[in-house]
C-alpha positions in Angstrom: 42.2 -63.5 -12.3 45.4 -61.4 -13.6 44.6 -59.1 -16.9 48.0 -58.8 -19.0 47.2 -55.8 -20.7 49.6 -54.6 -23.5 49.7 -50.6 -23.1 49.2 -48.4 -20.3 46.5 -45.7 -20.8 49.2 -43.1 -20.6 51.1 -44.8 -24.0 47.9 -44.9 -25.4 47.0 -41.1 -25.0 50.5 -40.5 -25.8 50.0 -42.3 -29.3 46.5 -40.5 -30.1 48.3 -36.9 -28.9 50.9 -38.1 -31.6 48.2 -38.8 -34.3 45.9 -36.1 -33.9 47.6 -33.1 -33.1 45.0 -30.4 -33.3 42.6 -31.8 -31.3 41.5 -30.8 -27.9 41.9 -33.9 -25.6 40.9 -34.3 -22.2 41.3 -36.8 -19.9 40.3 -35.4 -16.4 37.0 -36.3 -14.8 35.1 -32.9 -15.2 34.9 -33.0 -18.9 34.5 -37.0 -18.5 31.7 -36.4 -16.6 30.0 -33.4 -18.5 30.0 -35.4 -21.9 30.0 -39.1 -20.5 26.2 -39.3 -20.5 24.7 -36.5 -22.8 21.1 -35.7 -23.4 20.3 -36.3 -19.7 19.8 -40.1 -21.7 21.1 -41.6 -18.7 22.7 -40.1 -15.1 26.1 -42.0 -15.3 27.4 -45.0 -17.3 29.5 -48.1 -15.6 33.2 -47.4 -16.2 35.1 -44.2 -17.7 35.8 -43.1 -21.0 39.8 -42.8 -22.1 39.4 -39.4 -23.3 37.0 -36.3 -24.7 38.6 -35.6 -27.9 37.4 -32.5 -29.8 38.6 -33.2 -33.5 40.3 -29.2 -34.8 40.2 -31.1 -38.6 39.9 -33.9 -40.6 43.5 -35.0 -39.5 42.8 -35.3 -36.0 39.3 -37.3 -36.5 41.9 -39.9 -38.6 44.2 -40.0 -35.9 41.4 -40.9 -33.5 40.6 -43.7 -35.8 43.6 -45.1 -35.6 44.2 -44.6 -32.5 41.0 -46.6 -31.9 42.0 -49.1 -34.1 45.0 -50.3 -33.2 43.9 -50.7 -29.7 40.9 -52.1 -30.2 39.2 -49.4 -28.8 35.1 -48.0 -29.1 35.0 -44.4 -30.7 31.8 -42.8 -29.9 30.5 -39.6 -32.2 29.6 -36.7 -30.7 28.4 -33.4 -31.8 26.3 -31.0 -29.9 25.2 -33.6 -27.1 21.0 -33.7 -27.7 20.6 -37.7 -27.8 17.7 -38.9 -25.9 18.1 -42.5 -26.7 22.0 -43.3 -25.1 23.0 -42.5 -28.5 26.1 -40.9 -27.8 27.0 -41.1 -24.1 30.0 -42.8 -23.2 31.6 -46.1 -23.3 33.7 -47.7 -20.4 37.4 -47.3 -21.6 36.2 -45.6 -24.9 37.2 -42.3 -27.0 34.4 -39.8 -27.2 35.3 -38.0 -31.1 33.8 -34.9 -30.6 33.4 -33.1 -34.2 31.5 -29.7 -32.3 34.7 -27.6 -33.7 33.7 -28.4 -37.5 31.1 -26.1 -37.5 32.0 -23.8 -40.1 29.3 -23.2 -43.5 31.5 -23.8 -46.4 29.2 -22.4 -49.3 25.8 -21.8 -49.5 24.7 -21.8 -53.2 21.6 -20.6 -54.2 21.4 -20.9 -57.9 22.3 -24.5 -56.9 20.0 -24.3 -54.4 22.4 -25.9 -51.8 24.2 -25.8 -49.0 27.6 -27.5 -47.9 29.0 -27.4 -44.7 30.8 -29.4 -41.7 29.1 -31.7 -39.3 29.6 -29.5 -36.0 27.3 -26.7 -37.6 23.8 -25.8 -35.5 20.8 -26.5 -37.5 19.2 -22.9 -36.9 22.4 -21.4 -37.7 22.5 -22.6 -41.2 18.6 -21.9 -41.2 19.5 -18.4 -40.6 22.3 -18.1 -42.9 20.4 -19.7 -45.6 17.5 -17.0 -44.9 19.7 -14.1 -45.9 19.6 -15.1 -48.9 16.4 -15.7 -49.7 16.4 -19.9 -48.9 15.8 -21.2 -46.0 16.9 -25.3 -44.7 13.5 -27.1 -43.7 14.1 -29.7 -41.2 13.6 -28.2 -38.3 13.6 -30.6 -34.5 12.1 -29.1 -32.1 16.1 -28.9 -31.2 16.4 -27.1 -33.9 18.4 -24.4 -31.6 20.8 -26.5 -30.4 21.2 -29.8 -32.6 24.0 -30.1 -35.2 23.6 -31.3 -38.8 26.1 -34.3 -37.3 23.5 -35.4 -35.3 20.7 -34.3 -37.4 21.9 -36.5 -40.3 22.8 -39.7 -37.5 19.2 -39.5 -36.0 17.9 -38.9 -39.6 16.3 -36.4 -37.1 12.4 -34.9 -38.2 10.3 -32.2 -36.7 7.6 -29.6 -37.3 7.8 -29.4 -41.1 8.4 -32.9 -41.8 4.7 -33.3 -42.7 5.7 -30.7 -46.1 9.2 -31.2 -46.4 10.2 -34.9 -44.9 13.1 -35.7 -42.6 16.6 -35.0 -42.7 17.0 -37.7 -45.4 14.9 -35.3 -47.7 17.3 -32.6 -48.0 20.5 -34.5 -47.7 22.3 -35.0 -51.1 25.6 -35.9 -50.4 27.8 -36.4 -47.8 31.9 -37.1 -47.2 33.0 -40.0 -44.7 35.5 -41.2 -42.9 35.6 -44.5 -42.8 37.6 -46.5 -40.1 40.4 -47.4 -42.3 41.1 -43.7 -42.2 40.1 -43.2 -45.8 37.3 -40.4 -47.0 35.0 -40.7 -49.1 32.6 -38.7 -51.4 29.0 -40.1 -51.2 26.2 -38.5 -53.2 26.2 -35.2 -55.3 25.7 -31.8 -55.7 22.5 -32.9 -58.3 18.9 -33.2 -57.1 18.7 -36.3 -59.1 21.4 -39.1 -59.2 20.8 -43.0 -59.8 24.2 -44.0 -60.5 25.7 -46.9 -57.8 23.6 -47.8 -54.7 22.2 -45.2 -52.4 25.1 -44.8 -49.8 24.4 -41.7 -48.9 20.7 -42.7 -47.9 22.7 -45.8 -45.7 24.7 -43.2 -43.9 21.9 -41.1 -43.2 20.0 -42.3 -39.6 23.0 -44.8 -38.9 23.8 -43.4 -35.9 27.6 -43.1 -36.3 28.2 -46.9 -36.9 29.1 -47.5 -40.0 31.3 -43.8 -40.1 32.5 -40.5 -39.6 30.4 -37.6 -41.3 33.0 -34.7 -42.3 31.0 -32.6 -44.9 27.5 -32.4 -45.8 25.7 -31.0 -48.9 22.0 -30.4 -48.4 19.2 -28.8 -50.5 17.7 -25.5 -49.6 14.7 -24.1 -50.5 13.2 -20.6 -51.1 11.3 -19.0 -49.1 7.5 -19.4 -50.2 5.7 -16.3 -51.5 2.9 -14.8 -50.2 1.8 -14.5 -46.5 1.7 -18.2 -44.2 -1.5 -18.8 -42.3 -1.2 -20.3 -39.3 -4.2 -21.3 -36.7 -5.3 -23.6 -34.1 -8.3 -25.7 -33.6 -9.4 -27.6 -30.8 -11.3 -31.1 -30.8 -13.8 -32.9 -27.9 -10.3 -35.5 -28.3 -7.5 -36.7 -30.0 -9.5 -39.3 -32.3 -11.3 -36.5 -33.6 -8.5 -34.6 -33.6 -6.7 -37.1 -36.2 -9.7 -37.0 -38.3 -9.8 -33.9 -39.1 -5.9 -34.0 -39.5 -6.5 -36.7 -42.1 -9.0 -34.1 -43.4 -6.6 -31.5 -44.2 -3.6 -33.7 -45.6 -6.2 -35.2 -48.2 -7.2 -31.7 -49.1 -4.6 -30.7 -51.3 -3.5 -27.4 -49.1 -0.3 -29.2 -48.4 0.3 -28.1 -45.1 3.9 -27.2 -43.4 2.7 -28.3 -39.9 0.3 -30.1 -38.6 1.2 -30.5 -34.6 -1.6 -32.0 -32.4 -1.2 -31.8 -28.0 -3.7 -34.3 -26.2 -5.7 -32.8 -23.5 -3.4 -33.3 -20.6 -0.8 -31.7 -22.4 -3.4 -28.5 -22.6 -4.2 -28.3 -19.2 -0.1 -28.4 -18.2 0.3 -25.6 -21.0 -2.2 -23.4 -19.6 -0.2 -23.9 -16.2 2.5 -23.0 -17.5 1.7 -20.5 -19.8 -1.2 -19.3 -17.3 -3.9 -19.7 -20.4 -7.2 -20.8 -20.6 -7.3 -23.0 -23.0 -8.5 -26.2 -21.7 -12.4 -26.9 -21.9 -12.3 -30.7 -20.3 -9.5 -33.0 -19.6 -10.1 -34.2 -23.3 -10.0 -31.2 -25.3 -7.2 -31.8 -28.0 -4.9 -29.1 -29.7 -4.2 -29.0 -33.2 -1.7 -25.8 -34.6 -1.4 -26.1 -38.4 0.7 -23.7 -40.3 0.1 -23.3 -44.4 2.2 -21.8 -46.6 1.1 -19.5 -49.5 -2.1 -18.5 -48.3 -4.8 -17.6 -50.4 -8.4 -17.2 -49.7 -8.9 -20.6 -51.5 -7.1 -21.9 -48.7 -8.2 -20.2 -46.1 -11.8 -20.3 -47.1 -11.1 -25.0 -47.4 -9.4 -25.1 -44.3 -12.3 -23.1 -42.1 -14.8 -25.6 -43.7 -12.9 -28.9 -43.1 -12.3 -27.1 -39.6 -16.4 -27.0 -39.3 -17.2 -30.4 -40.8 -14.8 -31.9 -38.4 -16.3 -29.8 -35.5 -13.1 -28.3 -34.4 -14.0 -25.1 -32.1 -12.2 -22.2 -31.1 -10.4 -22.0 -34.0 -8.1 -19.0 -34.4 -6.1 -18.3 -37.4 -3.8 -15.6 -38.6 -1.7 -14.4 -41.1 0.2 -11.8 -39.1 3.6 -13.3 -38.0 3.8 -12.1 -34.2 0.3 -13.6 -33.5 1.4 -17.1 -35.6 4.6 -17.2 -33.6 2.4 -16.8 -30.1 0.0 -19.9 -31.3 3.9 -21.9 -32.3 5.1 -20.8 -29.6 2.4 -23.0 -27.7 4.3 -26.5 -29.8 7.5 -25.2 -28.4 6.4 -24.8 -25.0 4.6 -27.6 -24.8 8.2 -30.4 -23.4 9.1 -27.4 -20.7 5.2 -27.5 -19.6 4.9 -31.0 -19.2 8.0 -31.8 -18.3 7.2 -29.3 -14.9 4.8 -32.0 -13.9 7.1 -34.5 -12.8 11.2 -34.9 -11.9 11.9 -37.8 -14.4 10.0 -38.6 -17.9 10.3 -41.1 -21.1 9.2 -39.4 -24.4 8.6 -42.0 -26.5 8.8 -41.5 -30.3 6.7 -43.9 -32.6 5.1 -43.4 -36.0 1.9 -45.1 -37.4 0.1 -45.1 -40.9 -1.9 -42.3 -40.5 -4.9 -44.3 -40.8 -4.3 -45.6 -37.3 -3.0 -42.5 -35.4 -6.9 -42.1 -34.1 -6.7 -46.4 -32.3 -3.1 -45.2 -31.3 -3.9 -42.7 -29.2 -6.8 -44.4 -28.1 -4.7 -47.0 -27.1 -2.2 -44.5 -25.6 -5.1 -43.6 -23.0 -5.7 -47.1 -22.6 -2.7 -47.7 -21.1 -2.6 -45.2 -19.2 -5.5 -45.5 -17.2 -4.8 -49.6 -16.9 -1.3 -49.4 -15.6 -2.0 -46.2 -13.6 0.8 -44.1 -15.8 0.7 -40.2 -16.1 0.8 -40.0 -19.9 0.8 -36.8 -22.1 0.8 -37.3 -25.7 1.9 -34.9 -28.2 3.2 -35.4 -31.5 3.7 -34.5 -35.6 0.1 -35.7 -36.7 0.5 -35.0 -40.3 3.2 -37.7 -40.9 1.0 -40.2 -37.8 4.7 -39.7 -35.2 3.6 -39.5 -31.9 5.5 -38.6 -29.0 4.0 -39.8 -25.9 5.4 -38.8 -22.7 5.4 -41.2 -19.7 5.9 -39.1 -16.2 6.9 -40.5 -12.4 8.5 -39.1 -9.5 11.1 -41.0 -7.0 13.5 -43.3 -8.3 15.9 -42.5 -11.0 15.1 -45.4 -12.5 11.7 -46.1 -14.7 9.5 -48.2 -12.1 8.0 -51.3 -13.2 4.5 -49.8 -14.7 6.6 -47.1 -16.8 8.9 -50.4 -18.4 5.7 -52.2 -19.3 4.0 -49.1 -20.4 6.3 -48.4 -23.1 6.1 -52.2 -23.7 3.0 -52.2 -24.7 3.2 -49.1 -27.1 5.8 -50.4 -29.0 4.3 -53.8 -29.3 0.8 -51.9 -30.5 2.6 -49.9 -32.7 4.3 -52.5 -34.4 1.1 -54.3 -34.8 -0.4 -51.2 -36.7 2.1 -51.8 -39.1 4.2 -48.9 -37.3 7.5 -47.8 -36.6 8.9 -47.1 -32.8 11.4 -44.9 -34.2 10.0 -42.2 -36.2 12.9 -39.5 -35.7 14.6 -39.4 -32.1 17.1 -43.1 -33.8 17.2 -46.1 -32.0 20.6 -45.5 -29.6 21.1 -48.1 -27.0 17.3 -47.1 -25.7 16.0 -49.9 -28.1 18.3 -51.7 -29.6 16.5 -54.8 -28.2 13.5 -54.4 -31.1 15.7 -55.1 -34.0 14.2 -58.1 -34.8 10.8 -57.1 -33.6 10.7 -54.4 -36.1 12.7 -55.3 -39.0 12.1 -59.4 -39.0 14.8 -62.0 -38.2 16.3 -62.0 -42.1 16.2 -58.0 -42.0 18.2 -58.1 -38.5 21.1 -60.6 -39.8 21.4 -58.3 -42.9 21.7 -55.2 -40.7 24.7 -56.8 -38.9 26.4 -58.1 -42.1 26.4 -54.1 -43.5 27.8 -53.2 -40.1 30.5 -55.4 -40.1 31.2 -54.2 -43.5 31.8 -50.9 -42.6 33.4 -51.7 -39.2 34.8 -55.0 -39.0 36.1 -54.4 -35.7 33.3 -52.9 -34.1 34.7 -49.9 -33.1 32.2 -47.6 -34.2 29.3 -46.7 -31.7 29.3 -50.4 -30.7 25.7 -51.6 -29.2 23.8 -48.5 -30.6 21.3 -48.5 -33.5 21.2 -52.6 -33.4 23.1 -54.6 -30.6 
């Protein structure tokens, strides 16, 4: 059947060079293909994108928005390329907005205790910057390196510290947006405390890029605690009695700034890859705690939980080299277990943590009744797991791998869970809507889209379909 079509892609690239004229824009199938399906999320998508555009300022992401609008055309937000959930890889016949250029710190205020900058800026960086001053920015992914506050503040992204300082949406107190109408505007303050108006920034925050375009970003900043950090790790017979004794130490008033906990499996592919010894049995369960402060108060509670839980080999410090060696082992662990196999899932849930010991029981259930290589490792003191499901052969998840994750979800869901604690929902899962949030929730999620973006333009089919 014949398809009228009303512009040719070269008027239509013509217009968007016309409306935003300090961007980069690239239409040629090298840069296509090297930002078409980021995050190693997928291999490839069906189709081709109309064009990378790398937005210079403010200007060019409007133009881009119009651009998108009057051709009815998907715009899909970019930043430093991490997603793991088909969050942002391209669209068939869709503008990539890439904001990495707006990386620039603006101000970082520390008798406000704040920090303002642009989308496009690397997590660590500001970490860094912050640091020299005395502050320092606690959310901190395990992409902490390479993720931008963009996508940080999309994902509503976690990591090590959350179990002290929260997510992303804990230190975020305002934010400026474009919205697709081309129009900015100023959400939040430059206050720790505001109750005027409904909590629009808290909407933005974890929407994935569908509802609009993040151009600035104020966030808190803390200062950096006084006194020396301990940091240790303690091994358990498993993971059950690994979570007990992690409920131990949250209920203990220490307050710790990480509690990180590898399952056995995840061991023994560490000490392969890190050519340790670690391992006692296929069992054997790592937990590497960090708390700030230190005092022989709290060094003197955490040994005895430590005993009363009958953790063993426990090994804690308060010199810095030696704690970064035992964190090193949490950063290590993806690399190590990722060796084990060509292509993986790591799964992302989050239970009460009353129910993170039946979780990963459950975990090892599956495992062993679908016949799936399973290593689970995760953030234990806020109960998110990240269980990663291995296989060799196809691209493509076999059959066992697809009903494997299945079944997690499903369980965690019936714990009263959530199967996205911090990695976002992308296009990955945005079939569980109304499993998760309930059939009145789901409608409601759709009517604030289409508020936002009446024409769908924005990230369409990610974060709900």
């Amino acid at each position: 059947m014949a398809v009228f079509t009303a512009y040719t892609n070269d008027q239509i690239i013509n217009f968007l060079k016309e409306k935003a004229p300090h961007a980069d824009i690239h239409i040629d199938d090298k840069i296509a293909a090297e930002h078409t399906a980021n995050g190693k999320a997928e291999d490839s998508i069906e189709g081709k994108i109309l064009a990378y555009v790398a937005a210079g300022d403010k200007e060019d992401i409007r133009g881009v928005l119009q651009t998108a609008q009057k051709f009815h055309l998907p715009i899909i937000p970019q930043t430093a390329d991490t997603s793991t959930v088909i969050g942002a890889d391209g669209i068939d016949g869709g503008i990539i907005l890439s904001l990495i250029k707006l990386n620039h710190i603006k101000e970082i205020n520390k008798d406000d205790s704040i920090a303002v900058i642009e989308p496009g800026v690397i997590n660590q960086d500001l970490d860094k910057a912050a640091r020299k001053q005395g502050m320092f920015y606690a959310p901190d992914p395990a992409s902490k390196p390479i993720s931008s506050l963009g996508g940080n503040i999309s994902t509503n992204a976690g990591g090590l510290s959350g179990v002290r300082y929260g997510a992303t949406k804990d230190s975020v107190l305002g934010l400026k947006v474009m919205l697709t109408n081309g129009k900015e505007i100023k959400l939040g303050t430059r206050t720790y405390k505001q109750a005027y108006g409904y909590d629009l920034t808290q909407l933005m925050i974890g929407s994935e890029g569908t509802l609009g375009i993040v151009t600035e970003i104020t966030v808190k900043l803390f200062p950096i605690p006084l006194g020396k950090t301990i940091t240790g790790i303690a091994f358990f017979d498993d993971m059950a009695k690994l979570a007990d004794g992690v409920k131990a130490i949250r209920n203990s008033g220490l307050y710790p700034s990480m509690l990180e906990a590898l399952d056995g499996k995840t061991v023994k592919a560490l000490d392969r890859y890190e050519e340790t010894n670690y391992a006692q049995s296929d069992k054997s369960s790592l937990l590497i705690f960090s708390i700030d402060s230190a005092s022989e108060l709290k060094l003197k509670t955490v040994k005895t939980i430590l005993k009363e839980k009958n953790a063993w080999q426990v090994d804690i410090t308060d010199d810095p080299d030696r704690a970064q060696e035992l964190i090193k082992l949490r950063q290590d662990m993806l690399p190590a277990v990722f060796s084990n196999s060509k292509y993986h899932i790591m799964e992302d849930m989050a239970v009460p943590l009353s129910k993170l010991a039946e979780m990963v029981e459950y975990i090892d259930q599956v495992s062993d009744d679908l016949k799936v290589d399973i290593y689970t490792a995760g953030h234990a003191g806020d109960g998110n797991l990240h269980p990663t499901l291995l296989w060799n052969g196809q691209v493509e998840p076999p059959k066992n791998i697809i009903e494997a994750v299945r079944r997690l979800f499903k369980k965690t869901l019936a714990l009263d869970g959530t199967i996205s604690g911090e990695h976002a929902v992308g296009m990955s899962k945005n079939q569980w809507t109304n499993e998760e949030l309930g059939t009145d929730v789901d409608l409601l999620q759709h009517q604030i889209k289409n508020l936002f973006d009446p024409m769908g333009i924005l990230n369409p089919k990610r974060k709900i379909n």
